[in-house]
MDAnalysis code that builds the backbone (N, CA, C; Angstrom):
import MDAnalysis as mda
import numpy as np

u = mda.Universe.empty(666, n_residues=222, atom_resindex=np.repeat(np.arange(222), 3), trajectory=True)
u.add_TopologyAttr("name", ["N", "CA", "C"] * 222)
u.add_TopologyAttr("resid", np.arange(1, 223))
u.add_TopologyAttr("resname", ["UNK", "UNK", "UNK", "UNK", "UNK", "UNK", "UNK", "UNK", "UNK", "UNK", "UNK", "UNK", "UNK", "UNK", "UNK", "UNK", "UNK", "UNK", "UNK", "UNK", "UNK", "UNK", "UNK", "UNK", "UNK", "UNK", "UNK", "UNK", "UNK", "UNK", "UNK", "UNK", "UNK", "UNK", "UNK", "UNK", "UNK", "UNK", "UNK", "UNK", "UNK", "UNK", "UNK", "UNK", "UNK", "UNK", "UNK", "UNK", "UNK", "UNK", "UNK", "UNK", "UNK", "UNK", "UNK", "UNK", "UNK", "UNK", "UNK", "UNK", "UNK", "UNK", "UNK", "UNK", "UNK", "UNK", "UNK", "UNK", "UNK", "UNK", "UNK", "UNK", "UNK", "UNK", "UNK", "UNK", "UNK", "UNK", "UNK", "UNK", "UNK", "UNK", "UNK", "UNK", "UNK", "UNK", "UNK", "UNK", "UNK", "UNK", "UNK", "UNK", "UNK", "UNK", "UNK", "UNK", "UNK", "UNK", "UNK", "UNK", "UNK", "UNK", "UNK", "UNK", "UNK", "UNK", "UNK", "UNK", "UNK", "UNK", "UNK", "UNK", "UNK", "UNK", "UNK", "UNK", "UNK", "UNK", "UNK", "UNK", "UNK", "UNK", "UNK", "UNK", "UNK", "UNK", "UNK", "UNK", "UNK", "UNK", "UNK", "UNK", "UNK", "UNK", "UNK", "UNK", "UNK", "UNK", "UNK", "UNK", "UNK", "UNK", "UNK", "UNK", "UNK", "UNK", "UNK", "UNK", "UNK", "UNK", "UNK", "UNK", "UNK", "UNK", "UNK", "UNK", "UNK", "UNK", "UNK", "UNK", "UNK", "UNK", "UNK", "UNK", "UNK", "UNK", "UNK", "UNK", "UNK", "UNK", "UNK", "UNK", "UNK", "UNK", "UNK", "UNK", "UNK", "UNK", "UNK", "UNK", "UNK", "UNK", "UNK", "UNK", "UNK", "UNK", "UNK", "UNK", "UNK", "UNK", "UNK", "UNK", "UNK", "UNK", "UNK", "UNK", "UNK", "UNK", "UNK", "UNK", "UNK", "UNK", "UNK", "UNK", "UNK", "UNK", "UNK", "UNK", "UNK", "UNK", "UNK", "UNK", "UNK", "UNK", "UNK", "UNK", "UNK", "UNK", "UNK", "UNK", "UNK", "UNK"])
u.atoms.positions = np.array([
    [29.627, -160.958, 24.889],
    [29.646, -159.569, 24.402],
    [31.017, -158.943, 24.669],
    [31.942, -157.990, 23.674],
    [32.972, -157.165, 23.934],
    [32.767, -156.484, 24.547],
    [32.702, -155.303, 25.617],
    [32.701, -154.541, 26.213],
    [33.480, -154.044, 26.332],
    [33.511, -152.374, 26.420],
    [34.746, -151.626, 26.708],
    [33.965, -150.310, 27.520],
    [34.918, -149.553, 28.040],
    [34.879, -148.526, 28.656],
    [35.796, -147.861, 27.986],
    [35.607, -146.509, 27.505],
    [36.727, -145.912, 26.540],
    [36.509, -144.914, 26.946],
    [37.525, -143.811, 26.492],
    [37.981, -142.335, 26.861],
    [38.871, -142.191, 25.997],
    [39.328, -140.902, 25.651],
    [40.221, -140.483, 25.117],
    [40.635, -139.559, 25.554],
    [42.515, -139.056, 25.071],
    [42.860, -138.129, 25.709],
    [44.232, -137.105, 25.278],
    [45.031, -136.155, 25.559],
    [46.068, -136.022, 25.386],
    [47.216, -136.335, 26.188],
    [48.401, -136.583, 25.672],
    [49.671, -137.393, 26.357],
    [49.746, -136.767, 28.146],
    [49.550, -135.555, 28.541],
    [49.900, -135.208, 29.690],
    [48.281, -135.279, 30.823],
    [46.996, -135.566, 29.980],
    [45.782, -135.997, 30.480],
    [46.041, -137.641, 30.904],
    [46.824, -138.345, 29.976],
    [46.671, -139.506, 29.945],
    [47.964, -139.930, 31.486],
    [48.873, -139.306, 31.319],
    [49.698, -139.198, 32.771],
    [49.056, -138.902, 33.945],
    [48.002, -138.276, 34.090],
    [47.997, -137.616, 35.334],
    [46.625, -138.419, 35.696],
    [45.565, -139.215, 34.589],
    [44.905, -140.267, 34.784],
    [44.217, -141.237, 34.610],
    [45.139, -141.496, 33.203],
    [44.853, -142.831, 32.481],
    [45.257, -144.102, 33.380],
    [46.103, -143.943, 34.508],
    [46.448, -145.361, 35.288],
    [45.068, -145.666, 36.269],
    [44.672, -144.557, 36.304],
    [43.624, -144.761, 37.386],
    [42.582, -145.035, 36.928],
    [42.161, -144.570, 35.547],
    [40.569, -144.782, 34.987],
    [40.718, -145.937, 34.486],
    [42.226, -146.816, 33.757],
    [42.275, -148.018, 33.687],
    [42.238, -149.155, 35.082],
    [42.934, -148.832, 35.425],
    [43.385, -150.032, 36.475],
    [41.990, -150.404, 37.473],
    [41.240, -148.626, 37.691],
    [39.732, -149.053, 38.465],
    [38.787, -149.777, 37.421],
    [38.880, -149.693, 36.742],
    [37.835, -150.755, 35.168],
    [38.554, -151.846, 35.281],
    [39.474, -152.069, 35.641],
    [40.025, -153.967, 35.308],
    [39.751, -154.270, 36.343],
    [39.986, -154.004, 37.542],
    [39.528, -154.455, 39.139],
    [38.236, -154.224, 38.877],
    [37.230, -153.865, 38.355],
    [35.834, -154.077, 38.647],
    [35.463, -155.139, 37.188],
    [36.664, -155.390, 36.337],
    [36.108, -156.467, 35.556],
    [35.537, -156.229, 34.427],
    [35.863, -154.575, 34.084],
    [35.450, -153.923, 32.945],
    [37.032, -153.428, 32.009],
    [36.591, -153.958, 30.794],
    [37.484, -153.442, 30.020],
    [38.203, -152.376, 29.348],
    [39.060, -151.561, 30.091],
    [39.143, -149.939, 29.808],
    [40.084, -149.697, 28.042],
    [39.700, -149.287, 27.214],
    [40.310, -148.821, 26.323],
    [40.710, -147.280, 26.200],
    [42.065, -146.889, 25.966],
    [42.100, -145.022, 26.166],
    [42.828, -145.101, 24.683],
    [42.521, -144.241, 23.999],
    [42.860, -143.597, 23.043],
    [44.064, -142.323, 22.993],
    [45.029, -142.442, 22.865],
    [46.034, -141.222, 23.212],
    [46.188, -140.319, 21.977],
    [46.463, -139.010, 21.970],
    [46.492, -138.096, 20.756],
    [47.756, -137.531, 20.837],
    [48.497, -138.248, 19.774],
    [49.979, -137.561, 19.389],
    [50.610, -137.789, 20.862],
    [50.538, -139.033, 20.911],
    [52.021, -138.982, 22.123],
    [53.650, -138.713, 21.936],
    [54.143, -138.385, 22.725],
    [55.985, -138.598, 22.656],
    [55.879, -140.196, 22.572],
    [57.099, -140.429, 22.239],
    [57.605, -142.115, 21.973],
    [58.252, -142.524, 23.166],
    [58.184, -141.858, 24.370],
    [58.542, -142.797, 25.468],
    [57.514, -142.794, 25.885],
    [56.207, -142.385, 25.920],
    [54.977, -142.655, 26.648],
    [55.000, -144.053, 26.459],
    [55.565, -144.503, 25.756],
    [55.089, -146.278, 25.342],
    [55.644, -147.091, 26.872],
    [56.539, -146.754, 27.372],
    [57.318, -146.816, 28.467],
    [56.035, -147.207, 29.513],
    [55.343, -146.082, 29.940],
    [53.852, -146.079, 31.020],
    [53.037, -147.134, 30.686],
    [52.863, -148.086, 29.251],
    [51.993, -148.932, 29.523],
    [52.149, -150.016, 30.488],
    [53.713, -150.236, 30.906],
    [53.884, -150.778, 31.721],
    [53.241, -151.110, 33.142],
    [52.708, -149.618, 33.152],
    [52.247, -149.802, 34.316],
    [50.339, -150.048, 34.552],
    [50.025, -150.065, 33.558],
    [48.529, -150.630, 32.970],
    [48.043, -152.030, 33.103],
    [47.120, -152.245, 33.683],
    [46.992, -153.776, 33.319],
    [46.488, -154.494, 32.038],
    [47.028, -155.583, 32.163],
    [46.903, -156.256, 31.019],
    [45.631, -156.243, 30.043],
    [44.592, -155.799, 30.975],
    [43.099, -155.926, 30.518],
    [43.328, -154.777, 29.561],
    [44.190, -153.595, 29.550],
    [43.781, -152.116, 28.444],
    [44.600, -151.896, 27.964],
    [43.619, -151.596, 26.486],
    [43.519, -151.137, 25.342],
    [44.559, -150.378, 25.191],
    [45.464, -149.916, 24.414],
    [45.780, -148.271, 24.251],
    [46.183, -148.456, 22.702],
    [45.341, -146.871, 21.930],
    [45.201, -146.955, 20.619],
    [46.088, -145.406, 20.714],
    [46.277, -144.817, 19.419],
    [47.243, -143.618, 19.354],
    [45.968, -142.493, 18.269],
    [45.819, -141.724, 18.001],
    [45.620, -140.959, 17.237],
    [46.477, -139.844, 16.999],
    [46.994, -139.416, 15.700],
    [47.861, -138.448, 14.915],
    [47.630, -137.419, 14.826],
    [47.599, -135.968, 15.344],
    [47.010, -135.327, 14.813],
    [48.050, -133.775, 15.088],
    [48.209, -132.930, 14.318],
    [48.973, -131.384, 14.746],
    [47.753, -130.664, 15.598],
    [46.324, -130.847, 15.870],
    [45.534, -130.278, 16.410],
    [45.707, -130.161, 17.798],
    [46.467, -129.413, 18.601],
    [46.194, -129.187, 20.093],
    [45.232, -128.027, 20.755],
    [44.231, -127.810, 20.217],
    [42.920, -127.005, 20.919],
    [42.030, -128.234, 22.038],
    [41.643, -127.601, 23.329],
    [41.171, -128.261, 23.590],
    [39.777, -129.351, 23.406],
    [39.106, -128.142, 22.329],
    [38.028, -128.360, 21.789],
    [38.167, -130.190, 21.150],
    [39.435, -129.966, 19.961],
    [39.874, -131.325, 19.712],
    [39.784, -132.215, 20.707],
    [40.343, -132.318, 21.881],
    [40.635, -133.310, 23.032],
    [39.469, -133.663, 23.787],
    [38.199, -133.114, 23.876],
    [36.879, -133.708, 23.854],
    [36.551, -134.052, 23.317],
    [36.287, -133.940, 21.776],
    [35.458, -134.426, 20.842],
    [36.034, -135.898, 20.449],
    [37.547, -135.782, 20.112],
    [38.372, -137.175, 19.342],
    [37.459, -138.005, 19.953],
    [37.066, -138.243, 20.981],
    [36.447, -140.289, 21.485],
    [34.972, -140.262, 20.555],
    [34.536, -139.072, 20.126],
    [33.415, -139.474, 19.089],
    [33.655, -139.352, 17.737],
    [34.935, -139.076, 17.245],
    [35.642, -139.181, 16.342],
    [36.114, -140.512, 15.828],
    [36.250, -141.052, 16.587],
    [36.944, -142.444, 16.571],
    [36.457, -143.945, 16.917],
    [35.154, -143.205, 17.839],
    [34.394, -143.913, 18.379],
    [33.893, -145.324, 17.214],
    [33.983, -145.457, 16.330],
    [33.395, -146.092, 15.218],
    [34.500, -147.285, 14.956],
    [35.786, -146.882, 15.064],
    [36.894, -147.360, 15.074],
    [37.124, -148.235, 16.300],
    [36.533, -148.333, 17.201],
    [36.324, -148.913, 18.501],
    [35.732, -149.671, 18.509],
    [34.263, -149.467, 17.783],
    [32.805, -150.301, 17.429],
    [33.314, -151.614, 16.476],
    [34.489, -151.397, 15.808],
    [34.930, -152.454, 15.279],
    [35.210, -153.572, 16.077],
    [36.021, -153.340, 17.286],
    [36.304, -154.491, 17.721],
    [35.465, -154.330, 19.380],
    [34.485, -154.160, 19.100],
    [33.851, -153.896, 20.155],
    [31.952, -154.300, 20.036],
    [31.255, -154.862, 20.826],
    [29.863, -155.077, 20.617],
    [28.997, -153.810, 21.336],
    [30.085, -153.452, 22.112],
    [29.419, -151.886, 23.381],
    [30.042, -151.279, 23.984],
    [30.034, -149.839, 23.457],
    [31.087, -148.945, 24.671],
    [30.356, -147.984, 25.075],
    [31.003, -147.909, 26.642],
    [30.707, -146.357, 27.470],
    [31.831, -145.964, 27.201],
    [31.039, -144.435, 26.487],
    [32.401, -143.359, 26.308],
    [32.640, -142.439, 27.775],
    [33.754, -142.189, 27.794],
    [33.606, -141.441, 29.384],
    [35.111, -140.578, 29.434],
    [34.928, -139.785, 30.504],
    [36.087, -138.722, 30.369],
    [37.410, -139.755, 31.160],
    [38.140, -139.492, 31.024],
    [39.314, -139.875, 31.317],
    [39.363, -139.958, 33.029],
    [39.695, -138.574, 33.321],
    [39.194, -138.363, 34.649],
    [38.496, -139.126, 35.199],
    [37.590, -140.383, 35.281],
    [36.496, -140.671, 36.067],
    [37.602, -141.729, 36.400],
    [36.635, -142.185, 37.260],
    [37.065, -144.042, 37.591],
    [36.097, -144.571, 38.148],
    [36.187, -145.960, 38.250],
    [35.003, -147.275, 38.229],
    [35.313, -147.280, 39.782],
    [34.120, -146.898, 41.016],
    [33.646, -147.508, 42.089],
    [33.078, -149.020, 42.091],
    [32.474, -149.431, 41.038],
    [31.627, -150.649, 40.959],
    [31.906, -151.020, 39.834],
    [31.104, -152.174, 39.473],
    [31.091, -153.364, 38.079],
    [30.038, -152.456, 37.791],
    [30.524, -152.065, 35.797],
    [29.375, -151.941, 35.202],
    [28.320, -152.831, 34.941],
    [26.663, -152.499, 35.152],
    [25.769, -153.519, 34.916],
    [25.569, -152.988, 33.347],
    [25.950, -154.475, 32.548],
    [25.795, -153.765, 31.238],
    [24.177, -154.093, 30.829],
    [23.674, -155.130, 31.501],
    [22.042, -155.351, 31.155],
    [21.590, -154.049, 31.502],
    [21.952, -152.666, 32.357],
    [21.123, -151.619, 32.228],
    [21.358, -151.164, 30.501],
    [21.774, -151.862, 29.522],
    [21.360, -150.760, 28.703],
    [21.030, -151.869, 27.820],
    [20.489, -152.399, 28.172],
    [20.021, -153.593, 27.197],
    [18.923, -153.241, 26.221],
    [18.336, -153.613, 25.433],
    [16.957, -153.122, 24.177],
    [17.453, -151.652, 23.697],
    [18.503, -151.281, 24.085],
    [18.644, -150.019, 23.682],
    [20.110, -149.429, 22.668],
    [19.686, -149.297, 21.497],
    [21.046, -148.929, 20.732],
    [21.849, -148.053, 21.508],
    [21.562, -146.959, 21.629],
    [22.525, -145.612, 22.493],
    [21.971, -145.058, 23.790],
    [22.726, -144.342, 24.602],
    [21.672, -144.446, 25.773],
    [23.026, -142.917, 26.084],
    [22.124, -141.772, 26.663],
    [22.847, -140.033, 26.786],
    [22.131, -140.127, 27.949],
    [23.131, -139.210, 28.724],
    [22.682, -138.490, 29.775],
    [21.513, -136.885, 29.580],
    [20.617, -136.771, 29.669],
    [20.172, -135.764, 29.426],
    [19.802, -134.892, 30.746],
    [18.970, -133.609, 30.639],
    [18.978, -132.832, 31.616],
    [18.211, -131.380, 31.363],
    [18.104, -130.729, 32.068],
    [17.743, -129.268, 31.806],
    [18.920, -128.434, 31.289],
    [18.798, -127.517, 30.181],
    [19.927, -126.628, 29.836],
    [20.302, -126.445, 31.566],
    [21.856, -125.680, 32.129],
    [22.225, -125.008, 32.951],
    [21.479, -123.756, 33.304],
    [21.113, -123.548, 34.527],
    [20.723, -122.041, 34.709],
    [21.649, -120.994, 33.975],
    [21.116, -119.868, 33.391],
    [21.758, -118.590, 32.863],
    [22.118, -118.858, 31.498],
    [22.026, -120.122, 30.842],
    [23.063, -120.342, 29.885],
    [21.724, -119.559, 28.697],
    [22.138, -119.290, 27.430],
    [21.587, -119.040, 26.558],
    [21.840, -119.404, 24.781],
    [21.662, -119.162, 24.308],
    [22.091, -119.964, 22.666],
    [22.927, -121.329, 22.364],
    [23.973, -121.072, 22.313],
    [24.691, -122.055, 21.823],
    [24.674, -123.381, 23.151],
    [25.229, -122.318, 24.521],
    [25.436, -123.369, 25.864],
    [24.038, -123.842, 26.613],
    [23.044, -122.883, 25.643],
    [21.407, -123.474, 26.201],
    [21.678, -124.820, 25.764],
    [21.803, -125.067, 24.629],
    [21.371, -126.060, 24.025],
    [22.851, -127.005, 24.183],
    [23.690, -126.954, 24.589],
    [24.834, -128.082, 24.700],
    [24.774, -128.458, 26.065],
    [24.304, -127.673, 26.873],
    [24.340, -128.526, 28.584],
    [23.163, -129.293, 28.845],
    [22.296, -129.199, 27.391],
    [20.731, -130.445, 27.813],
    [21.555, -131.745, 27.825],
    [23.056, -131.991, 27.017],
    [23.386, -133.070, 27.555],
    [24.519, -133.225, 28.253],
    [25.397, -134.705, 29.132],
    [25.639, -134.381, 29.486],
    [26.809, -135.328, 29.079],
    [28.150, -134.901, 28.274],
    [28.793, -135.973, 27.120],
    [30.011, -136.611, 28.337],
    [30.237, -137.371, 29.485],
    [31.051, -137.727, 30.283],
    [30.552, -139.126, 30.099],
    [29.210, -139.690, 29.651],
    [28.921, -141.400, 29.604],
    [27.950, -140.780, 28.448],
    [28.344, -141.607, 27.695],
    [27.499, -142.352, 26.343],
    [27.710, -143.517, 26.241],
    [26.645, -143.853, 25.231],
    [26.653, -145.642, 25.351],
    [26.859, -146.144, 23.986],
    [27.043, -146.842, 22.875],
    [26.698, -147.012, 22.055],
    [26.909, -148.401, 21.315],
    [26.189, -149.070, 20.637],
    [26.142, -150.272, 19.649],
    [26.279, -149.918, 18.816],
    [26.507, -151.437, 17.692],
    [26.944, -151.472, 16.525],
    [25.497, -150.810, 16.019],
    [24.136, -150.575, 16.194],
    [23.464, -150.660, 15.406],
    [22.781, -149.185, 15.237],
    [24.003, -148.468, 16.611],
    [24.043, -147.151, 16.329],
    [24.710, -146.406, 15.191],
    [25.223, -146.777, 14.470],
    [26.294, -146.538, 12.915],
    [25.584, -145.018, 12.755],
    [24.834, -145.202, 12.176],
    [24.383, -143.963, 11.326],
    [23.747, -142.707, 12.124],
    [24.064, -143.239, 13.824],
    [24.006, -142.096, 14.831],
    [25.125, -141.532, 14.771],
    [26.119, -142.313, 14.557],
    [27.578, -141.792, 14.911],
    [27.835, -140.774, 13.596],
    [27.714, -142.090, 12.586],
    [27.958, -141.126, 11.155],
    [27.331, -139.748, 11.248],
    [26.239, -139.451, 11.497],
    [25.360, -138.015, 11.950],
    [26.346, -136.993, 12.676],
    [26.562, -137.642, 13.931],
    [27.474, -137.171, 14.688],
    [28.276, -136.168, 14.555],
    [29.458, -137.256, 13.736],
    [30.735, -136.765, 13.406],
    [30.259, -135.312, 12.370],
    [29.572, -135.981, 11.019],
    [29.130, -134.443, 10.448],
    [29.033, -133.417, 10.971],
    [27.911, -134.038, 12.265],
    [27.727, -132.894, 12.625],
    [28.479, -131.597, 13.538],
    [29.200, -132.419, 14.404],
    [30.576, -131.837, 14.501],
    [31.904, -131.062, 14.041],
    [31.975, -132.120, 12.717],
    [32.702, -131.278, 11.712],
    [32.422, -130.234, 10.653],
    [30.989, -130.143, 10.889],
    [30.230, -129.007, 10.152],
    [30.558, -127.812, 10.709],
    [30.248, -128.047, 12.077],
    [30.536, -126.612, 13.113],
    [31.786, -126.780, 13.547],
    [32.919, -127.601, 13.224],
    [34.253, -127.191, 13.593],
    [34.701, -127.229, 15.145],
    [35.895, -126.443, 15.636],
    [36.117, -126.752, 17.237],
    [35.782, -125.362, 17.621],
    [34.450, -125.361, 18.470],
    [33.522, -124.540, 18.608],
    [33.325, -125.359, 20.728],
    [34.046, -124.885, 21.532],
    [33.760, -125.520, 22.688],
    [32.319, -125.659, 23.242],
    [31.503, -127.035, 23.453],
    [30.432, -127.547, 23.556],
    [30.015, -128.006, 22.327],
    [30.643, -128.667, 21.375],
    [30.169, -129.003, 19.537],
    [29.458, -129.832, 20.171],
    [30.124, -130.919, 20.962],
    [30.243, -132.341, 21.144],
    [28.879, -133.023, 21.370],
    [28.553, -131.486, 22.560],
    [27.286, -131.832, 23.340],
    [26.168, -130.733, 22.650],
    [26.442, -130.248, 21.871],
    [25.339, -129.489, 20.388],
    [24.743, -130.580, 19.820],
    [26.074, -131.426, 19.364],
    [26.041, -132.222, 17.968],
    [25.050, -133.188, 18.891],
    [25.362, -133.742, 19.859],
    [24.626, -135.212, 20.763],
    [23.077, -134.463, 20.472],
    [23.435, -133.511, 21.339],
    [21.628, -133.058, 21.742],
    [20.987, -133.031, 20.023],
    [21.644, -132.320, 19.410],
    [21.155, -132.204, 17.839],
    [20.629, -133.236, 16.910],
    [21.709, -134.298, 17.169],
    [21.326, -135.626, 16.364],
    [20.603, -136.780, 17.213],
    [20.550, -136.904, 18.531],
    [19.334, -137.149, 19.112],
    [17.844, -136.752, 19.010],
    [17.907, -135.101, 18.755],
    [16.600, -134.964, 18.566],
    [16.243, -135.184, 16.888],
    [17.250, -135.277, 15.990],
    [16.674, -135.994, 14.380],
    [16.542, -136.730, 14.811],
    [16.567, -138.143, 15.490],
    [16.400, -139.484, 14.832],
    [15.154, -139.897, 15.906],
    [15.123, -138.913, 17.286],
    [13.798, -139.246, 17.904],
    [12.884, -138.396, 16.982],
    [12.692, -137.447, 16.696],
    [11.563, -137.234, 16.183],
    [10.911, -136.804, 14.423],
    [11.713, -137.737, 14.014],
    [11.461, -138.353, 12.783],
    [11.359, -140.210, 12.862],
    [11.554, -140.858, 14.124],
    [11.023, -141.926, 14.114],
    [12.019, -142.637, 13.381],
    [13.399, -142.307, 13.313],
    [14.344, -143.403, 13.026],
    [14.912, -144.623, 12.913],
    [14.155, -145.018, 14.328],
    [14.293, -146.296, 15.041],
    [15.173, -146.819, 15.668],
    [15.955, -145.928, 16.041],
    [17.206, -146.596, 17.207],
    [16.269, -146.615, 18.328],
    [16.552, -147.119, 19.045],
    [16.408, -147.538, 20.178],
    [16.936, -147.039, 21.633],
    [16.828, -145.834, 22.252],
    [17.171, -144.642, 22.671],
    [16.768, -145.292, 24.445],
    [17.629, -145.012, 25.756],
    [17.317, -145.146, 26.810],
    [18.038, -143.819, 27.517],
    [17.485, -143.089, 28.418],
    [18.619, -142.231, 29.567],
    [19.689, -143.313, 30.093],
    [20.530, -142.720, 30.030],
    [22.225, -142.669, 31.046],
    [21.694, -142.844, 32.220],
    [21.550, -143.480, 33.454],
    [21.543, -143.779, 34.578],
    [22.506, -142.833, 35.007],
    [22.304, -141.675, 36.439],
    [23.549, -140.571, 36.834],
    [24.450, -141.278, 37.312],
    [24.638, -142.735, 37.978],
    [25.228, -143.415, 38.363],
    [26.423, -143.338, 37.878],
    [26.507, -143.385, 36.103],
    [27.666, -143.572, 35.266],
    [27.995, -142.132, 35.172],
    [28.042, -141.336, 35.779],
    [28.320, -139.923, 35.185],
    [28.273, -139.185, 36.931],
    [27.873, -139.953, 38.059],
    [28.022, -139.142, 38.914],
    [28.860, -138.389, 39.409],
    [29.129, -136.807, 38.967],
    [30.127, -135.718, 39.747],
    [29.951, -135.130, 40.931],
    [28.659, -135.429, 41.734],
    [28.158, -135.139, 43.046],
    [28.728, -136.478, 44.459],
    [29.461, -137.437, 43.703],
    [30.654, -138.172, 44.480],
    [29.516, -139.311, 45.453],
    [28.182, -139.061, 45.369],
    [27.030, -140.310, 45.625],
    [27.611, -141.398, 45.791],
    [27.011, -142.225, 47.300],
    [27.891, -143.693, 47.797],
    [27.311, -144.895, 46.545],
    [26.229, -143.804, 45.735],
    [25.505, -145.150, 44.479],
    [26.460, -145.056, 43.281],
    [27.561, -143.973, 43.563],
    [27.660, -143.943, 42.340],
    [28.789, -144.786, 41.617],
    [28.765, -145.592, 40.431],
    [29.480, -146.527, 39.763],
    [30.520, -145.977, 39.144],
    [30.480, -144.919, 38.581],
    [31.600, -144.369, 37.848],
    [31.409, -142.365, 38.784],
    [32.546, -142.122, 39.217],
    [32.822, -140.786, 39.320],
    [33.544, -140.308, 38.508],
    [33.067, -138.894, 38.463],
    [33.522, -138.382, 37.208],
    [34.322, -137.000, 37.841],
    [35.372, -136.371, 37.561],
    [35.843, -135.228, 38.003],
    [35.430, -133.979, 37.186],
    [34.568, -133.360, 36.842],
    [34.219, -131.914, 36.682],
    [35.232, -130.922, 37.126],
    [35.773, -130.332, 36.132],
    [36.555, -129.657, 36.908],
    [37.140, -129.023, 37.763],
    [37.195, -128.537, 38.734],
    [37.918, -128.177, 40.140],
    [37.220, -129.504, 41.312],
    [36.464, -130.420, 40.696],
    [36.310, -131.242, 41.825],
    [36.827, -132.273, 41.990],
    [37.631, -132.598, 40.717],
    [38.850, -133.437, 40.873],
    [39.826, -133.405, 41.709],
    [39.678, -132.058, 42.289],
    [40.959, -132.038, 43.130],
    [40.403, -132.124, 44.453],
    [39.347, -132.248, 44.861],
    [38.726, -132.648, 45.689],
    [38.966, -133.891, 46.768],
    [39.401, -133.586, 47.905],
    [39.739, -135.106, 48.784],
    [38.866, -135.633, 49.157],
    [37.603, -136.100, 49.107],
    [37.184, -137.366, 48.703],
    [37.701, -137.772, 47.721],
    [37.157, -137.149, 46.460],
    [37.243, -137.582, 44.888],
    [38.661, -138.058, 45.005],
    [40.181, -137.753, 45.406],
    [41.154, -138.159, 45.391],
    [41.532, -139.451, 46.407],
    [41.028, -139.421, 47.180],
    [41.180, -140.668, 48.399],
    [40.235, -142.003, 47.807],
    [39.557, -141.478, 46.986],
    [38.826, -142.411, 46.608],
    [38.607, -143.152, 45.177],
    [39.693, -142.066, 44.720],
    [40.624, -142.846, 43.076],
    [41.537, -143.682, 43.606],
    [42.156, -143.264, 44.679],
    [43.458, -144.045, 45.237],
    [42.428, -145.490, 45.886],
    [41.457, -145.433, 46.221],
    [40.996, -147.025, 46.936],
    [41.091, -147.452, 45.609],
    [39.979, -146.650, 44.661],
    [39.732, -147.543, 43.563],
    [40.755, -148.341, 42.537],
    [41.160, -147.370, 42.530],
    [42.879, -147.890, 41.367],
    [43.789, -148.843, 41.887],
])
């Protein structure tokens, strides 16, 4: 099976921690692919310092909203699926504590983190924090999840939380019209931001990235 671990990002996201979300995925034996958006032409310079195991793809674009810079890895995501049998999509920010077990997502086309909306939230952020878009999973035989997806995304435009609208949105068409993908929960493991000794992938949420554990413990990993 291909396997990848992918993220995407912009040129000064990808500096500050694309070495680390790669280099902890090749030491645990997982294949990191990052996607960069509109780099300068000496960034090419930094792959140097990447290991051999990752990926790095470019995307073009005049769009610098941040809204863009979340969404692109499900944008593109399809473009990945090409040379790929399975990817966890994941934020840049994280890095690999452990070997992904990829038999946890086995019988299952796509596999989301889900959850309770956030306390307080209401309309739009009710319904985008039921998921939780830092690990997704997806197969080839997810196609016409993705295709959904993207529509649905680009229907509503860069609208901050589309990403995790569009997930929660086109998850609930295809579960309950009986679609037939093949649907499992995200294990928190792959998405843990509470810094857990179980957890396989940490993820930095914002201000807890800067956090010394979370930092002492990118530096073991990387």
């Amino acid at each position: 099976m291909r396997s990848y671990i992918f993220a995407s990002c912009d040129e000064k996201y990808f500096m500050e921690h694309g070495y680390h979300f790669a280099n902890s995925a090749a030491k645990q034996g997982v294949r990191p692919w990052i996607d960069i958006i509109s780099p300068d032409p000496d960034l090419f310079l930094s792959k140097a310092k990447l290991p051999d195991a990752a990926k790095i793809t470019f995307t073009e674009s005049k769009e610098t909203d941040r809204t863009f810079y979340a969404c692109n890895r499900f944008l593109v995501v399809d473009k990945v699926l090409e040379s790929a049998d399975e990817v966890l999509i994941t934020d840049v920010d994280c890095f690999l504590r452990k070997p992904i077990t990829w038999t946890d997502f086995n019988d299952c086309d796509y596999s989301l983190y889900l959850r309770e909306s956030l306390p307080g939230t209401v309309g739009w952020e009710k319904e985008g924090t039921k998921v939780g878009a830092g690990a997704v999973y997806f197969t080839h035989a997810a196609e016409e999840f993705i295709k959904t997806l993207k529509a649905q995304m680009l229907r509503y435009g860069l609208i901050w939380f589309v990403d995790q609208v569009a997930l929660w949105q086109v998850h609930k068409h295809f579960k309950d019209n009986n679609l037939g993908l093949r649907f499992r929960e995200m294990p928190f493991k792959y998405i843990d931001w509470e810094f857990g000794s179980d957890g396989v992938i940490w993820t930095g949420k914002g201000a807890r990235k800067t956090q010394a554990d979370y930092l002492e413990e990118r530096e073991r990993a990387s």
